[in-house]
N, C-alpha and C positions, 0 to 999 in steps of 0.2 A: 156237768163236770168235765175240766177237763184230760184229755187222752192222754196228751204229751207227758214225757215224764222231766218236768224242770229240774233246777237246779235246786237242791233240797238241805246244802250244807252248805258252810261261811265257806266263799271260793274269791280266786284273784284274778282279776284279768287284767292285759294290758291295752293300754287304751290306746290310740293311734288319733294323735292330735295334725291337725292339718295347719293351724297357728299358735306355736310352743310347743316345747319340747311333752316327748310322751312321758305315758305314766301309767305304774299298776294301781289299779284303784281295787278296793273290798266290795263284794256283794255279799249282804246277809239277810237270810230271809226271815221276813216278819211274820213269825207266827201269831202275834196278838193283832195284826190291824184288821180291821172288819170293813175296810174300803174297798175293798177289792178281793175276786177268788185267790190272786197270789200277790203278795208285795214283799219287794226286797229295796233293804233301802242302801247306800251306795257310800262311801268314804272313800277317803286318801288313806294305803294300803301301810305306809312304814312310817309314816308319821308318827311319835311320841303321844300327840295327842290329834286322832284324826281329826281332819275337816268334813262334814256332812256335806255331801254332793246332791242331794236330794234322795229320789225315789221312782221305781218302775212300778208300775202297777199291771196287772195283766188281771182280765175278764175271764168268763166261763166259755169261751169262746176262743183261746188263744191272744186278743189284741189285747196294746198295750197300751200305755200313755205315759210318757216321763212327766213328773213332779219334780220341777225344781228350778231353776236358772245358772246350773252352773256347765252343763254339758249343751255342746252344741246339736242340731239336730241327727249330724254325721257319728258322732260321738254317742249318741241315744239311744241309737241303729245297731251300734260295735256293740253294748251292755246287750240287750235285748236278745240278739241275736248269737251272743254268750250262753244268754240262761236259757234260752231254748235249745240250742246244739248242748247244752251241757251234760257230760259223762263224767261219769266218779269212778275214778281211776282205782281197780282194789286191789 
């Protein structure tokens, strides 16, 4: 199991794009997938009808693996390293 204590509610981050302009994108964690010890899967944050960004998947061990083609590897790194520093703010 793992220690760390992830990101465990629907949370926003901004994402720091290196070609285009940035963006807050959604993280929401999937409590039903069975792929993975954690997965949260990833959208466009104000959009009317969001766009599906893919998916983070994280092992019992901490590593991760993005699912998807929409985020660059730079951009994979920024998510990831979101839900891992993430604190819920009370």
């Amino acid at each position: 199991m793992m220690n760390n204590a992830y990101l465990v509610n629907d949370a926003r981050a901004w994402l720091k794009r290196k070609n285009g302009p940035d963006e807050v994108i959604r993280i929401v964690w999937d409590l039903e997938s069975k792929d993975a010890e954690l997965c949260y899967n990833l959208y466009t944050a104000y959009d009317e009808e969001p766009d599906y960004m893919g998916r983070i998947l994280f092992d019992v061990q901490g590593f991760w693996i993005y699912d998807g083609e929409t985020l660059t590897i730079n951009e994979q790194e920024q998510v990831a390293k979101f839900i891992i520093n993430y604190e819920d703010v009370l």
